[in-house]
SEMAR-365185 format. One record per residue (C-alpha): residue number from 1; x, y, z; residue in three letters. Coordinates in Angstrom, 3 decimals. Layout:
NUM / X / Y / Z / ALA;
...
// end
This chain:
1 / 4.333 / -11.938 / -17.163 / UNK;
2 / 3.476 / -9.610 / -14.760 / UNK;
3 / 3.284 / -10.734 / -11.107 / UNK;
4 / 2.110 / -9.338 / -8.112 / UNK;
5 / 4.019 / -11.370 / -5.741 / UNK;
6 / 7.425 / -10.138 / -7.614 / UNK;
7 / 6.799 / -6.274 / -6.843 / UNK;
8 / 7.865 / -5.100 / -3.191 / UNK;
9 / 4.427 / -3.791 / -1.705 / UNK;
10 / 5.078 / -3.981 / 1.797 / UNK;
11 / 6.714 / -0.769 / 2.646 / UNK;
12 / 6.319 / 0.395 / 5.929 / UNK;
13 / 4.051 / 3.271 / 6.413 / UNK;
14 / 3.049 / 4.501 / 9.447 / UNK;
15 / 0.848 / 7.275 / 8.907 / UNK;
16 / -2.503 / 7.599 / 10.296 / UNK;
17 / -4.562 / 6.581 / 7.060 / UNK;
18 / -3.071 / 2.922 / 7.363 / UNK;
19 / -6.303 / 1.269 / 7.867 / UNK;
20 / -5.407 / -1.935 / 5.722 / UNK;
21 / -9.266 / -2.163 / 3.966 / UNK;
22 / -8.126 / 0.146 / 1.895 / UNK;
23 / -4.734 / -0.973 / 1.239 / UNK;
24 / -5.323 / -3.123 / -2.068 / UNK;
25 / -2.986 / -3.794 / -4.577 / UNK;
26 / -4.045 / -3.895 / -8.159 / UNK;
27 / -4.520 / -7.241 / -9.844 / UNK;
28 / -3.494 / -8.115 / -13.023 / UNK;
29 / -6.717 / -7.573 / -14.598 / UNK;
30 / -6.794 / -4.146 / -13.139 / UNK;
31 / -3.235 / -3.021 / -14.132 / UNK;
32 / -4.155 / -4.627 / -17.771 / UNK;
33 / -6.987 / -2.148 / -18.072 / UNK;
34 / -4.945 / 0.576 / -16.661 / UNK;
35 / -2.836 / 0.391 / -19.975 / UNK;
36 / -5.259 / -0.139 / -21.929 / UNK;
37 / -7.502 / 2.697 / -20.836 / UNK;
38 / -5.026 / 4.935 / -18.988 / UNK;
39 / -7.174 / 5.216 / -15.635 / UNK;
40 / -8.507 / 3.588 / -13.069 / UNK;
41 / -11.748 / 4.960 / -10.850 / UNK;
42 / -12.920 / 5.196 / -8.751 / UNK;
43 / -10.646 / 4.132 / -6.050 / UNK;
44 / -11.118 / 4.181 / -2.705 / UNK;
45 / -8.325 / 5.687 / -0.509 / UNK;
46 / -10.050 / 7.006 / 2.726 / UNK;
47 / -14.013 / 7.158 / 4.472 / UNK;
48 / -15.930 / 10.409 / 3.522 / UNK;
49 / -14.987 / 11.361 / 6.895 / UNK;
50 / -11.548 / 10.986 / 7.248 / UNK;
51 / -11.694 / 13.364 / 3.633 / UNK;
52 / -13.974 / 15.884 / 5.381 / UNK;
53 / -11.589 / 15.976 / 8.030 / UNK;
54 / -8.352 / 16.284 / 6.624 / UNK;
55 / -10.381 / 18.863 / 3.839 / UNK;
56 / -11.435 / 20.941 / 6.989 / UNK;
57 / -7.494 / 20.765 / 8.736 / UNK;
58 / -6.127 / 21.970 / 5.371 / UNK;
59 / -8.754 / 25.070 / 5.345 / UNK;
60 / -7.548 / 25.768 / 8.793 / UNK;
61 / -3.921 / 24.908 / 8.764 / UNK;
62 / -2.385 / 25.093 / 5.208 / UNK;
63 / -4.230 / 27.390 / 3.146 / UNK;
64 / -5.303 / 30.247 / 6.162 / UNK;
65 / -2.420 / 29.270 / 7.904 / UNK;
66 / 1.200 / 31.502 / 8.606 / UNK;
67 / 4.527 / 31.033 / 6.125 / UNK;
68 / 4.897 / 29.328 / 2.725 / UNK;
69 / 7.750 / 27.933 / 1.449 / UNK;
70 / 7.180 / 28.812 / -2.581 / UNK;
71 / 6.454 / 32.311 / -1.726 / UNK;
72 / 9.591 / 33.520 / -3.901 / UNK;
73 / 7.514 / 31.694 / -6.993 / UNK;
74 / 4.663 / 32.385 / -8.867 / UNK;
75 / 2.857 / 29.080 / -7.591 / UNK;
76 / -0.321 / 29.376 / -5.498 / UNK;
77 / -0.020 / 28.660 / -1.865 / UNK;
78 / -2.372 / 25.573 / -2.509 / UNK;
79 / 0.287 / 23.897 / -4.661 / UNK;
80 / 3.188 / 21.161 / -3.623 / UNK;
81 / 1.958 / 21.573 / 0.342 / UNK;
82 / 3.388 / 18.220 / 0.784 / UNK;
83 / 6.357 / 19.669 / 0.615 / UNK;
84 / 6.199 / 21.305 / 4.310 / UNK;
85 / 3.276 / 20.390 / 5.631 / UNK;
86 / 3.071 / 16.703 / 7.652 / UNK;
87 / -0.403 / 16.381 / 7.188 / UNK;
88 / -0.139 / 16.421 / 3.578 / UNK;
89 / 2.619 / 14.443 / 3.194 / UNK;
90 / 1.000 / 11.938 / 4.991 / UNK;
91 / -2.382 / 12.122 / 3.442 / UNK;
92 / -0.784 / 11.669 / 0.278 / UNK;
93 / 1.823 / 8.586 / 0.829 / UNK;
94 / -1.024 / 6.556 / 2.160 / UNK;
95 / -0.936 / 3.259 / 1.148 / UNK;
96 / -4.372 / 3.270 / -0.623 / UNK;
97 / -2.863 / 5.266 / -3.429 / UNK;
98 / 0.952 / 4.317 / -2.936 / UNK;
99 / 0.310 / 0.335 / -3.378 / UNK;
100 / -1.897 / 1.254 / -6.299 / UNK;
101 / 0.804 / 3.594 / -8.031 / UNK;
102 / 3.438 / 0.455 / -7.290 / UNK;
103 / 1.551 / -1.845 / -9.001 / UNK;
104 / 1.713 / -0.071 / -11.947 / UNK;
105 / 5.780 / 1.617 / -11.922 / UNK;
106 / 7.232 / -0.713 / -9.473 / UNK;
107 / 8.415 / -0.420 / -6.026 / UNK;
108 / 10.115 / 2.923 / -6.084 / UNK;
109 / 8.216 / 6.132 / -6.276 / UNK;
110 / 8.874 / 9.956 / -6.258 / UNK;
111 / 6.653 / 12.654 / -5.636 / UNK;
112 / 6.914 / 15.707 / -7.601 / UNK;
113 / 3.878 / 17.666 / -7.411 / UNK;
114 / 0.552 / 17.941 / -5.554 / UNK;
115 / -1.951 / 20.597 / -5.903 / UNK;
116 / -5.371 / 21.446 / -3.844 / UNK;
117 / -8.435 / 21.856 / -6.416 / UNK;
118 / -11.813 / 24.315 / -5.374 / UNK;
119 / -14.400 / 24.763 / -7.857 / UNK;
120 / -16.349 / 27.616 / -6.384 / UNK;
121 / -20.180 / 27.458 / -7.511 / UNK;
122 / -21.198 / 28.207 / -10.875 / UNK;
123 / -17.653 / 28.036 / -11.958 / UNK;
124 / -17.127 / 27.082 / -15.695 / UNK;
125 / -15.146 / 23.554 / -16.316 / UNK;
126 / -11.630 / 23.114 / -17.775 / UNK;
127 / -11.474 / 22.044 / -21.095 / UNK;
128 / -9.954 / 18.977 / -22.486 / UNK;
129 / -6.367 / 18.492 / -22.124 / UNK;
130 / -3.709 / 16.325 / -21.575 / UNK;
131 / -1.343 / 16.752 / -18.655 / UNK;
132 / 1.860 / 15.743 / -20.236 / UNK;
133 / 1.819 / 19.181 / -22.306 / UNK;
134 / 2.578 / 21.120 / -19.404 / UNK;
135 / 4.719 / 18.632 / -17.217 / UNK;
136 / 8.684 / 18.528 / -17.618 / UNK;
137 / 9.201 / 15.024 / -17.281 / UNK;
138 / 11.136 / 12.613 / -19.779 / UNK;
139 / 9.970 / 9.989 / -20.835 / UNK;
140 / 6.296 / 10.819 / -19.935 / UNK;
141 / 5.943 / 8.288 / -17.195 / UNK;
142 / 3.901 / 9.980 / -14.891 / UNK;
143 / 0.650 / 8.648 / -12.585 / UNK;
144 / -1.783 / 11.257 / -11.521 / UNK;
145 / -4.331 / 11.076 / -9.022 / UNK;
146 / -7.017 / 13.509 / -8.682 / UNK;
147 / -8.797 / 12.659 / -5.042 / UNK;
148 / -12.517 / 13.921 / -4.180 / UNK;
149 / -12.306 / 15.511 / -0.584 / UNK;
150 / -16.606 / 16.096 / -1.255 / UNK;
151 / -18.800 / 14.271 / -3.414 / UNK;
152 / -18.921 / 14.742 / -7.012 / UNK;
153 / -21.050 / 13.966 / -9.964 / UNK;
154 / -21.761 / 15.446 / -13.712 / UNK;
155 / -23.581 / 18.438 / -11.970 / UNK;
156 / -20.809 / 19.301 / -10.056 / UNK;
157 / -18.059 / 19.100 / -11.770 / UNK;
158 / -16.314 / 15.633 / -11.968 / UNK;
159 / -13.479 / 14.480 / -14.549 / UNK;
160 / -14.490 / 13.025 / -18.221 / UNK;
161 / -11.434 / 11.141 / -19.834 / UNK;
162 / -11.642 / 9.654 / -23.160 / UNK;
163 / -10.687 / 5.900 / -22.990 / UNK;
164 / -7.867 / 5.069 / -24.735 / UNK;
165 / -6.746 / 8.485 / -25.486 / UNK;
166 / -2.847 / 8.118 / -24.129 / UNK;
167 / -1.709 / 6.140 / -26.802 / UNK;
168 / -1.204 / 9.316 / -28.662 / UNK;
169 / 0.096 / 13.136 / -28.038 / UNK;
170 / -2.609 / 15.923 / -29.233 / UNK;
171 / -1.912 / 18.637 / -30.625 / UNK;
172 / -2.575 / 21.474 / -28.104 / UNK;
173 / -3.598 / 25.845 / -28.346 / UNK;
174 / -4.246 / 28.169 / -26.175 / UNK;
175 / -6.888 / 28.257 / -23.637 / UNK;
176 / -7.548 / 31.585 / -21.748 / UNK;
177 / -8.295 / 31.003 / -18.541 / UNK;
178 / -8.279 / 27.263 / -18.527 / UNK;
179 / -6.551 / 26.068 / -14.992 / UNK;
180 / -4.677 / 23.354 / -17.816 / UNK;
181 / -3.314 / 25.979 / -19.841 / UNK;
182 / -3.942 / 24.588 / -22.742 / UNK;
183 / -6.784 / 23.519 / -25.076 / UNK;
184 / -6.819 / 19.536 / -26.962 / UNK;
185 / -7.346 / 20.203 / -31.012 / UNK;
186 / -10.536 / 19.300 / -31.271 / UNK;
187 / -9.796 / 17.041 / -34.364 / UNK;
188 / -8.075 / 14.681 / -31.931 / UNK;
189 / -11.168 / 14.449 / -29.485 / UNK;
190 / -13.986 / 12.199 / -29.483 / UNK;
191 / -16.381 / 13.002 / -27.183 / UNK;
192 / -18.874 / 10.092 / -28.498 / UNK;
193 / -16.782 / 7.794 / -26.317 / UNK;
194 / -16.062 / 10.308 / -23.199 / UNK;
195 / -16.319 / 8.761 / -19.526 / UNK;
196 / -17.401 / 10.701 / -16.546 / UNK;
197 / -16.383 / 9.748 / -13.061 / UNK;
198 / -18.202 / 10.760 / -9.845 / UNK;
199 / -16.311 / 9.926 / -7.106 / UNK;
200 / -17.327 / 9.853 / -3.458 / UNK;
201 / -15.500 / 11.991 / -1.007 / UNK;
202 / -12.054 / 9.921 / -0.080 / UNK;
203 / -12.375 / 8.399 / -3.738 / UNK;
204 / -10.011 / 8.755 / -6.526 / UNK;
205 / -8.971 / 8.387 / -10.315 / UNK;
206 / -5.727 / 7.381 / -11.016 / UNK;
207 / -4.631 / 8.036 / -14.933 / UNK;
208 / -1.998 / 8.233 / -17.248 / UNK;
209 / -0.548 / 12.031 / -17.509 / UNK;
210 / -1.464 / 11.573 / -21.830 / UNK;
211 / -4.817 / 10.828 / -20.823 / UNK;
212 / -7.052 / 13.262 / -22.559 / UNK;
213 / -9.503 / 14.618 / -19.635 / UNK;
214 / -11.587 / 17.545 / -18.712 / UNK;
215 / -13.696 / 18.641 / -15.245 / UNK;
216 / -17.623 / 19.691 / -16.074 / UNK;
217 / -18.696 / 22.865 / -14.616 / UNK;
218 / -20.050 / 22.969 / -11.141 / UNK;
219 / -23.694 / 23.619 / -11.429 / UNK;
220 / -24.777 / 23.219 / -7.830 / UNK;
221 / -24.885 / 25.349 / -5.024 / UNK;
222 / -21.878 / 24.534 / -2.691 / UNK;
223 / -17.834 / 23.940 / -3.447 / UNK;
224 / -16.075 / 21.103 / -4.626 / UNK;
225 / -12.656 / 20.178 / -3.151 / UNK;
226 / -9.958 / 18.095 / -4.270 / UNK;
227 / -6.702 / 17.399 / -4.147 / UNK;
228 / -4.122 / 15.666 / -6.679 / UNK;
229 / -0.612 / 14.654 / -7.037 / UNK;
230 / 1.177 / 13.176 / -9.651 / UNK;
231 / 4.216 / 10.266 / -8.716 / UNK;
232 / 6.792 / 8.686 / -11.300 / UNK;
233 / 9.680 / 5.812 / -10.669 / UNK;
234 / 12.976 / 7.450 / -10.441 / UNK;
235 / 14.616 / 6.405 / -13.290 / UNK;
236 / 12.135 / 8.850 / -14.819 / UNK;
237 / 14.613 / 12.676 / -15.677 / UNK;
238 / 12.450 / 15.341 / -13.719 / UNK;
239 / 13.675 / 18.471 / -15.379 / UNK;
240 / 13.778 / 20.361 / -12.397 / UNK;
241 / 14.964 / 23.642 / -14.410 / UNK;
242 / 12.814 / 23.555 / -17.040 / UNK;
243 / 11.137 / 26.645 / -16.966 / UNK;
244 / 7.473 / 24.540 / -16.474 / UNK;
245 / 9.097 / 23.644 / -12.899 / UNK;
246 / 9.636 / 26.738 / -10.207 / UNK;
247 / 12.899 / 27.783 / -8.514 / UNK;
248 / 14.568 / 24.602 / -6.373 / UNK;
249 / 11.698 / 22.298 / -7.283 / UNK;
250 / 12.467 / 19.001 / -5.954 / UNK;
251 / 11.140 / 15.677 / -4.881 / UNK;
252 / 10.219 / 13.280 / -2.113 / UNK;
253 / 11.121 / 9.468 / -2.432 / UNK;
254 / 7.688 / 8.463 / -1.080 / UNK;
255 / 8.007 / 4.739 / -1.502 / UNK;
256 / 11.530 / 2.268 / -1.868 / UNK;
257 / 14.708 / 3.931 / -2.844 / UNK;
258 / 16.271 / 6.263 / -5.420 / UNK;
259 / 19.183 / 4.119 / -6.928 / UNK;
260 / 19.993 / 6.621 / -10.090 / UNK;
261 / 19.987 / 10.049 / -8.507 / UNK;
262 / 19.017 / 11.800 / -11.422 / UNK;
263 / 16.727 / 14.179 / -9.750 / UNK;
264 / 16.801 / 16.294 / -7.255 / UNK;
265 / 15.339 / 14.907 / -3.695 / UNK;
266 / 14.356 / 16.297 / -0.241 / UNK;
267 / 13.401 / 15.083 / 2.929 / UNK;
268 / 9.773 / 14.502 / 3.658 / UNK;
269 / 8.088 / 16.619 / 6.469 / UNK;
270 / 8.081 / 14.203 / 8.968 / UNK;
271 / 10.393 / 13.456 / 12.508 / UNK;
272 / 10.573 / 10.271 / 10.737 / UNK;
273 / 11.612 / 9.075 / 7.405 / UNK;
274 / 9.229 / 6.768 / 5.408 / UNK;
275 / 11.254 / 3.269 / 4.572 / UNK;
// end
């Protein structure tokens, strides 16, 4: 039987979002409905103004800022940040979503992917989807997070997931212009028994990467930030050539160890290496 007190949850991190009320680990009951559902949400990771303020440092240093190291790919300069920017890194290895992620896949974690989300106003949603379709990793063990950095509700565009829905792959077409790249057959959806989930800003959702899912439209008058990364144990193959993956995609180990090395790791962007 599952027990908290077995997994290792103590790993030292000692970023600046280690304020310890929001350092819970799941319980039972919560990592039971996790698997039965595939998510959890919302979570709380940070205050609405620590998210304003690391929202506002992005703006100014990542996405306006000088030098990006995917420039040689065809990835937007708001995806895998964490990858050279501190402040990222550290934002996203916080221990409100790390101990949450452990609870679920164990003590070791990788990160492989983290992308910055703005739904401009008026913007249409993106339809339902699954993740796992356009992810390269085998078997599809995969947690994602999607975080609020502002508020968001129904009219602005929050995430609907459809309880239950992981238990099975859906058949998927083409979706022009859908961020997802991809469409759900709508044979395999049942929108009777979709969720939505406003979130606060510094709250997330954390779900399964077969969890069927779409974002509403933003129907308000002002943007809607987010940001989301996805994490998987590291026993987990990340195809890092698969042609869903860019050019020397790799890695962090952002909790425990990597005991296989199976995929390829890097360094985090810190002076100091996470234990």
């Amino acid at each position: 039987m599952f027990n908290e007190n077995n997994l290792v949850l103590q790993a030292k991190m000692t970023n600046s979002y280690s304020r310890t009320e929001y350092n819970g680990v799941l319980s039972y009951e919560k990592v039971k409905q996790f698997h039965k559902d595939g998510y959890l949400g919302p979570l709380k990771a940070c205050s609405p103004d620590e998210a304003a303020e690391f929202a506002e440092s992005v703006e100014v240093e990542i996405l306006n800022g000088d030098g990006y190291p995917l420039d040689h790919t065809d990835k937007s300069i708001r995806h895998d940040r964490h990858r050279d920017s501190q402040l990222v890194y550290d934002f996203l290895s916080q221990p409100s979503i790390v101990n949450r992620i452990q609870s679920l896949y164990g003590p070791d974690l990788l990160l492989w992917t983290s992308h910055f989300w703005e739904k401009e106003p008026g913007e249409s949603g993106v339809p339902w989807h699954q993740e796992q379709h356009f992810s390269a990793v085998e078997p599809p063990v995969t947690a994602t997070i999607d975080l609020a950095l502002d508020p968001v509700d129904e009219t602005s565009g929050c995430m609907e997931v459809i309880p239950g829905s992981h238990e099975q792959f859906v058949p998927h077409g083409e979706a022009a212009g859908a961020e997802s790249q991809g469409l759900a057959d709508s044979e395999y959806v049942d929108q009777s028994c979709a969720r939505s989930i406003p979130l606060k800003a510094g709250e997330f959702v954390l779900y399964n990467s077969r969890l069927l899912h779409r974002t509403l439209a933003n129907g308000t008058d002002r943007e809607r930030r987010s940001v989301s990364c996805r994490m998987t144990p590291p026993i987990i193959n990340i195809q890092h050539e698969s042609p869903l993956m860019y050019d020397d995609h790799a890695s962090i180990v952002v909790s425990g160890e990597d005991r296989y090395g199976i995929n390829r790791t890097v360094e985090p962007p810190s002076s100091e290496v996470k234990e």
